[in-house]
Every structure is written in structure tokens, then in C-alpha cells.
C-alpha positions, 0 to 999 in steps of 0.5 A: 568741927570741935576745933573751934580755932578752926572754925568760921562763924556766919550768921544763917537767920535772924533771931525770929525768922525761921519758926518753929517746926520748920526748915530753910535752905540758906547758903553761908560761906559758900556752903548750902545748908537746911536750918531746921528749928524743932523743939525750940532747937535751931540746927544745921543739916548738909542741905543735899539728901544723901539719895540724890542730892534733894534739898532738905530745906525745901521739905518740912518736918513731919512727926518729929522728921525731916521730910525730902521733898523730892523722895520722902527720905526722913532725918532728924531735925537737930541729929540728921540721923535717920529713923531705925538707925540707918548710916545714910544720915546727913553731917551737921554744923555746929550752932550759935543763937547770938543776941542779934542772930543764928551762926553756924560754924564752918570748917576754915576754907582750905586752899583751893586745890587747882582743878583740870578746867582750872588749866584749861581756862589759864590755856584759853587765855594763854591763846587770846580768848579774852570773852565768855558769853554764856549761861551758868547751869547744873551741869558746867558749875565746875568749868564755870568756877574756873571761868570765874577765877580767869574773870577775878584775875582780870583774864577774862571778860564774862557776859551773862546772856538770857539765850544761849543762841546770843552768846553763840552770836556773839561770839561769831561777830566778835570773831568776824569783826576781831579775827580772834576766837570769843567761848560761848558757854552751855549746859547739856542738851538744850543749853548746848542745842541752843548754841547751834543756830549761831554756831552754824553762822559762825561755820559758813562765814568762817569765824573762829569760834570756842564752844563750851558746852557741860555733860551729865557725868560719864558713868550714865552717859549712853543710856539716856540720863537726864538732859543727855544728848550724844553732843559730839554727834550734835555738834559733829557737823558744825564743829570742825573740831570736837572732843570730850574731857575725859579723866584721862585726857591731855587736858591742856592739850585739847585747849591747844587743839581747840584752839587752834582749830578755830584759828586755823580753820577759822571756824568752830571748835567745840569741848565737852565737860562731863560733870564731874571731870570739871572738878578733878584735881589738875596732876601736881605741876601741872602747866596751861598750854600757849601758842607758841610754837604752835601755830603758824605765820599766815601770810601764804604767797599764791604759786608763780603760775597763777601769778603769771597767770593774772598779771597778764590778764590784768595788764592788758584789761582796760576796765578792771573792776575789783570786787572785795568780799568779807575775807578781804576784811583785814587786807584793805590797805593791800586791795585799795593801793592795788585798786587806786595803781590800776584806776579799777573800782571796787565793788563788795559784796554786801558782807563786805560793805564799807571794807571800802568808804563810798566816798573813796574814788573808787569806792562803788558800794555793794553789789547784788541783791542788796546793792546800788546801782553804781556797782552793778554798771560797772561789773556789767562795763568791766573787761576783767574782774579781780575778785579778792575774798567773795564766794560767788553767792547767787545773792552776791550775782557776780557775772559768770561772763567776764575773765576772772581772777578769782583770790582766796586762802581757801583752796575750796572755795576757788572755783566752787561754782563754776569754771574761773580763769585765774585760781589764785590760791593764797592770802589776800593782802599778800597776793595784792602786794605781789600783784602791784609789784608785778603791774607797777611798770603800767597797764592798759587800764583807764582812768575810771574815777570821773564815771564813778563820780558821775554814778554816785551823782546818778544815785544820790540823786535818786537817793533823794527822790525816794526820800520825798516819798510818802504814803502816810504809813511810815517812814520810809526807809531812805529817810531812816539810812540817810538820816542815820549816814549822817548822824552815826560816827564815821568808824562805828561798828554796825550790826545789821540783821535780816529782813527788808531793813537789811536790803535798805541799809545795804542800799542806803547808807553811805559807808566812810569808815564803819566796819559793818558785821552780818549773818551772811550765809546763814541769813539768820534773823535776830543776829544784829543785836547779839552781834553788838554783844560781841562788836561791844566787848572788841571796844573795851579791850585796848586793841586800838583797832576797836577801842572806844568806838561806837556800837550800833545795831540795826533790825526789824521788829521781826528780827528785834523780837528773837532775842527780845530778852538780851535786851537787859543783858545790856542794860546789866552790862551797861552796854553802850549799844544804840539799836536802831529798829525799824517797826513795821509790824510785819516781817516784811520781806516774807511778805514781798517773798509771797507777793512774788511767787503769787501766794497769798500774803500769810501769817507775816503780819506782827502783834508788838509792843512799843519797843522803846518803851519795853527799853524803858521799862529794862532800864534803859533808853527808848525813843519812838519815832513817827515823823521823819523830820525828827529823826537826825535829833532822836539818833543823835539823842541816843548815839549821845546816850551813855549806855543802851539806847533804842530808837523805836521808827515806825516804817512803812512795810512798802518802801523799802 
């Protein structure tokens, strides 16, 4: 460090900020570094302790030596040598006292030499991952560094959560609502645990998925280092794709199969990073992978018999009914041209709400358990039922007792509960087409669109007798939906949670053009405001699909509170999020569970704060609402906001 040509200066202190006999830990020029001022000397020491890496600045000098705070070691304040002349001293920088401060020297920064997670990180985004939610911690510090190149570059968008479990969820949503996999980063052992819960929403509602999770060095893996846990077996069930980055690994070769796992299979793919393979210099020419010639076209036609097979059981159907669910999500043109040719309603499932607009003509909104009456009459008045993308879920209800046509991609899923009549193994916008091709010279069925008007007349009029009810403790949550149904843009992307909040939006809400993301199979409470994360971050990119639209989630003060501190992540990111929160002071829907199955009602009742004002208090917008007749003003005030907004409306537990 003689060369002083070579040298960069950067001042550590102010002149009277450390006093004498004692240490700093400062950070300059990306370097951490013990400032010690001893003997009216002022010194620079590597700040790692040479035994494990303690922080010699947060120590203190004790008779003339350096103390490590975490085991004791002692070096010389201004030398860095250690006592009895031991060469397990600590490297000094050179020192200046400047009248406005104290600089230290260090070495001119040299060219950053391309590590392995550098090609790993320019391989995800070769493949379209243009997310990462997650935590920066100890054991992921080099992938991370990689990361944030991919983000400086303009490559990647990078959201700092306050849960690992949000990140997790937010990257399911952004898979559900985009088709295209988002990374969630985690540190070892209980970063990388706390990623499980969404991960495992992401596995049962297929969506694809890039979990990133660090590892303690490979040398003490096994016998239980610090934060170690066996992630592969961890994450083995959860993960269709699982691997570790070794020294010796293909690096950009796991990114390829990782990734296209997720996409494939739609689901989790999941890569562990030892720590110290994160910073391993890549192999001179080294290249990223990419997806072409990687990775398949989709669009597989069922077999001819199966073909044959419903094209005769829908020709001589006269009330066909059609009942979508989420895989249908982006094949709806195909489904509603197929549906408006044969007069068939179409119902969905409530994890396929609004894939059709409840005001389209054969529009019947959601079936089952969090359904209208409107798609229940017309299963039950249905002579065949066409089922495209839905998984036969005891909460969906779908009859056992009429013929069935049955459309999925996934093989296993035909007829994965009971015996089906047609098995249509294939894609469902391409199996629609074919099947309007077939049916195009005319079918038995009937003209239904005049009785689905006559239901929805039914309903809405029942709509408004609930909402004129009241018990004088809260709103009722028909009120809340209507209000909401008028107010929300007709193609937002809804978040909705767990709970009674989530039977009402599925009963209420009337759909035009919204795209609706929620935790289906899981039934995980707390997903609707992570999943804003991840619907917010689809509209900043230019994607026409989802760009610029409006965000808005939905939950319960049950639900709202598992992830409370994710509230500020968008407050930091400027999300332009409108939560809506029903607060009722109870996870109401536990208690109606117990009601039901005659327990006694027990430890369900909630203790809160005021959510809009903790919203304040983050920064952000807050609005508490007790009267119902200001409701349509307080959503348009925060929908109006820009930036994260919350309306606090305080619900009656009862009337849902």
C-alpha cells in the first residue's frame, strides 16, 4: 500500500469523533475496517479477528491491546500485531489526519472478476425472471451481490420484504396472475424455512416458482454447523426440482433446469448456494444459458378419441353448462367463444372468479361454498357438464351425477376423484378451439341466456335485502362488496385472503373484467397482501396485459395481521396498493367452524390496533370506516391515492 498512485482516500471519522483509547467498526470504500485511536494515534485494522472473523471495532482496548469481543484475541491498537509476536495479526491501511477529518488509504478497487452466481443471475434473466423478493442475510451475501448487478443493469426489479414467507407469496401470485416465474430469496435454516408456507401455495395451485436459498459453507455441512438444516430434504417435497451449487456444478446448467421446471411443471424449482461457492470466479468464457432450444411450445391437442368422445356427448346436450377453473385463466377467449356457440353458461370455480364478467350473458359467477345461487341452479338444471381447468375440490362441489366432460394439461388430475365420462387430456384453449370446430354444423342445445338473466335478477335483488340489514355492530359485508363493485376499476387485480371476508367477496362482488389471485388449495391466511407485492410488480413492467393497472387487495384483521410488517415494504417501494380490511375483531370464520360442529366458541376473538392508523404511522394512507353510507367516498379517496392506501371498515362478524 506504498504506492500512493495506487491508493484511494476516504475519510473514516471526523476529527473529534473517536476519543482516545478507543475503537470504531466504519465501513469505507466497501471495505469494514476497526478505527482505533490509542496514544494520540489514530489507526486502520482489518475489522474481521483472524479467529472467526469477530468485529474488532466493537471491542475495546484493554492495557495497551485490542480486545475481540467475541473470544478475547488481542492485537496492537496501531500495529495489528499480536502479543508474543504470533503471525496471526490483523493487516493495517495507511492513515491521514486532514484538517476536516481522518482518511484512510485503500488499495484502487480492481475490476470485479465474474463470479459463478454472476452467470447464474444473467441465466435467470436470459429466462424472463424479472422479480426478486426476499432478504439479504449472512449466508446468500455473494448471490446477492450478483443480484444486485442483475438490478443495477436494469435486468431485475428487487423488493426487500420483512418475512421471507411474503416473498414466497408473492412470487406464487405473480406466477398465478403472470404465467412466468418470480425468486424468492432466503438465508439458511430459518430464512430458507420461512419461505415453505407460500412455496407450498405455489406447489398445490401450480405456479411457477424460483426459490433462492443460501447454505453454510460445504466443508461443515453435515455435522450441524450454525443455521444448517439438510434444505434438500426440506424443501424435497415441495420442490419438484431441487439441487445444490457445488464447486464442480454446470452452474448455468442448474439455472436452465431450474428454470425450466418451474415453467414446465408449473410449479417450484428451488437452488441451494453454499456460502462460499457464491463467490467463486466463473471459468474464463464462461456463458449464461437462455431458453431456446430448451423448452417446448405447450399448445397439446387431446387424442381424437377423446375428441369423438365429447363432441357426441355435447351434440345432443340441451343444457350444457360449462364450468372453468383457474387453469382456464389464460384461455378464456377459447372457453367464452366455445360457451356464447353452444348458449352454455359458465360457472367457475372460486379460484376462477371473474376469468368470465358477471355481467357477460352467460356469466354465472362462482360455484360452491363461496358461490351464488345463480351457479348452483344451473349445474343442478345442467344435462352435461363441460369442466375446463377445475380440480373437483369438495369446496368447489362439482355434481358427481351428471356426464361429464372433464379438460386438463395434467394427465393426473383427470379423474383424480372419481370415475369421469370424458377424459380430455390436453391444453385448454386448444381443446376449446377443436371443439368448436367440431360442433359448428349445430347441437341440440337451447337458448339459456334469458334464465341467466332471470337468476341474476333473482340475486341481485337478494343482494339488496342483505344490504339493508343491521344489527348496530358493523357493516355488513354486502354493503362493503357492493360498494367496492362500483367503485374498483373494472380491470384490477384482486388479492383476497382467508376467512369470511373471502366467502363474502366470493358471494358479492360482481366481476367485469378484474383478474382475481388467491391461496386455493392451501387456503393460507395472510396471502392477499403479499400477493399485491407480486400483482404490483406484473403492472411496472410493459407487459400490456398488466401494465398500469390497479392493485387492490382484500383481507380480514386475522388475516392482515400475519404479515403486518409488509405493510412498510409498500410504503418503501411506493406501492401503489389499496388494502381493503374488514375488521371484526375476530377470525370469524373459526368461530362459525366451532358454532357448527357445536364446540364452544374459543380463542378466536382478536385484540387490535387501528389498522388505518398503523398505516399512518408507516407512512402511508389510513382510513377507518364505521358508517356505511361513506363507504363509496372512502374507497374512491384511497383507490385516488397515489401509493399505498388502506381502508380500515369495521364489519359485523355475523353478517357475512
Amino acid at each position: 500500500m506504498s504506492d500512493k498512485l495506487n491508493i484511494v482516500w476516504e475519510k473514516a471519522l471526523d476529527k473529534d469523533e473517536l476519543p482516545e483509547g478507543r475503537v470504531k467498526s466504519v465501513t469505507c470504500h466497501r471495505v469494514n475496517i476497526c478505527m482505533s485511536h490509542f496514544e494520540g494515534k489514530y489507526a486502520a485494522l482489518d475489522n474481521a479477528c483472524p479467529h472467526q472473523g469477530g468485529p474488532l471495532g466493537e471491542g475495546s482496548i484493554e492495557n495497551g491491546w485490542i480486545r475481540c469481543p467475541w473470544h478475547g484475541w488481542d492485537f496492537h491498537p496501531t500495529t495489528g500485531n499480536s502479543p508474543g509476536g504470533h503471525d496471526d495479526g490483523v493487516d493495517t491501511f495507511p492513515v491521514e489526519v486532514r484538517d476536516d477529518g481522518v482518511y484512510v488509504g485503500f488499495p484502487a478497487e480492481e475490476e470485479h472478476v465474474r463470479s459463478v452466481t454472476d452467470v447464474m443471475a444473467e441465466t435467470m434473466t436470459n429466462w424472463g425472471v424479472r422479480w426478486v423478493f426476499g432478504m439479504v442475510g449472512h449466508s446468500n451475501l455473494g448471490l446477492a451481490d450478483a443480484l444486485r448487478r442483475q438490478t443495477s443493469a436494469g435486468k431485475l426489479g428487487y423488493v426487500a420484504i420483512r418475512h421471507e414467507g411474503a416473498a414466497a407469496f408473492a412470487c406464487s401470485a405473480y406466477g398465478k396472475l403472470t404465467g412466468r416465474p418470480a425468486a424468492c430469496l432466503g438465508i439458511a435454516g430459518p430464512g430458507a424455512t420461512n419461505l415453505l408456507t407460500g412455496l407450498w401455495d405455489a406447489n398445490v395451485d401450480r405456479s411457477p416458482v424460483l426459490a433462492l436459498t443460501g447454505q453454510v459453507d460445504t466443508q461443515v455441512m453435515g455435522p450441524g454447523a450454525f443455521q444448517e438444516i439438510d434444505l434438500q430434504a426440506a424443501f424435497g417435497k415441495v420442490a419438484q426440482f431441487t439441487q445444490t451449487t457445488l464447486h464442480t456444478s454446470k452452474h448455468a446448467e442448474l439455472v436452465n433446469l431450474a428454470c425450466k421446471s418451474a415453467i414446465l411443471n408449473r410449479g417450484v424449482s428451488h437452488l441451494i448456494f453454499p456460502d462460499e461457492v457464491q463467490v467463486l470466479p466463473a471459468a474464463e468464457g464462461a456463458k449464461a444459458g437462455k431458453p431456446e432450444g430448451r423448452i417446448t411450445a405447450r399448445e397439446i391437442a387431446p387424442p381424437e378419441d377423446s375428441v369423438e368422445d365429447a363432441v357426441k356427448l355435447l351434440k345432443g346436450a340441451k343444457r350444457p353448462v360449462i364450468i372453468v377453473g383457474h387453469g382456464s385463466r389464460f384461455h378464456m377467449d377459447e372457453v367464452t367463444a366455445l360457451a356464447e356457440m353452444l348458449n352454455a353458461p359458465v360457472i367457475t370455480t372460486f379460484k376462477g372468479k371473474g376469468l368470465i364478467s358477471d355481467h357477460h350473458p352467460l356469466g354465472c359467477g362462482v360455484l360452491g361454498r363461496s358461490g351464488t345461487p345463480i351457479a348452483s341452479w344451473f349445474m343442478n338444471e345442467a344435462d352435461c357438464l363441460l369442466v375446463m381447468g377445475a380440480s373437483f375440490s369438495n369446496h368447489t362441489g362439482i355434481t358427481p351425477k351428471k356426464p361429464t366432460i372433464q379438460v386438463d394439461y395434467d394427465a393426473l388430475a383427470l379423474g383424480r376423484f372419481h370415475a369421469v365420462d370424458v377424459l380430455c387430456w390436453g391444453e385448454v384453449g386448444v381443446t376449446a378451439r377443436i371443439l368448436k370446430e367440431r360442433l359448428a354444423s349445430g347441437t341440440a342445445a337451447i337458448d339459456q341466456r334469458g334464465e341467466v338473466a332471470d337468476r341474476w335478477k333473482i340475486w341481485r335483488s337478494e343482494k339488496q335485502r342483505r344490504e339493508a340489514e343491521e344489527r348496530g355492530h358493523g357493516i355488513h359485508s354486502a354493503t362493503l362488496f357492493a360498494a367496492m363493485t362500483r367503485q374498483v376499476d373494472k380491470n384490477a387485480i384482486m388479492a383476497v385472503d382467508v376467512g369470511n371476508n373471502t366467502y363474502s367477496f366470493g358471494r358479492y362482488f360482481e366481476c367485469t373484467d378484474q383478474a382475481v389471485l388467491m391461496s386455493g388449495y392451501l387456503g393460507s391466511i395472510g396471502f392477499s397482501l403479499p400477493a399485491a407485492l407480486g400483482a404490483w410488480c406484473a403492472t411496472q413492467e410493459e407487459d400490456p396485459l398488466f401494465k398500469g393497472r390497479q392493485v387492490v387487495s382484500v383481507s380480514g384483521d386475522g388475516g392482515f395481521g400475519q404479515y403486518l410488517g409488509d405493510w412498510t415494504t409498500t410504503v418503501r417501494h411506493n406501492m401503489n396498493i389499496t388494502h381493503v380490511l374488514l375488521n371484526n375483531c375476530e377470525l370469524g370464520k373459526i368461530s362459525k367452524e366451532q358454532r357448527s360442529a357445536h364446540f364452544d366458541v374459543w380463542e378466536t376473538s382478536l385484540h387490535n390496533p387501528s389498522f388505518s392508523g398503523y398505516a399512518e404511522l408507516c407512512g402511508s394512507k389510513g382510513i377507518r370506516v364505521t358508517d356505511a353510507a361513506k363507504l363509496d367516498d372512502a374507497l374512491r379517496e384511497a383507490l385516488d391515492h397515489d401509493g399505498p392506501a388502506l381502508v380500515e371498515v369495521m364489519t359485523d362478524a355475523s353478517l357475512i
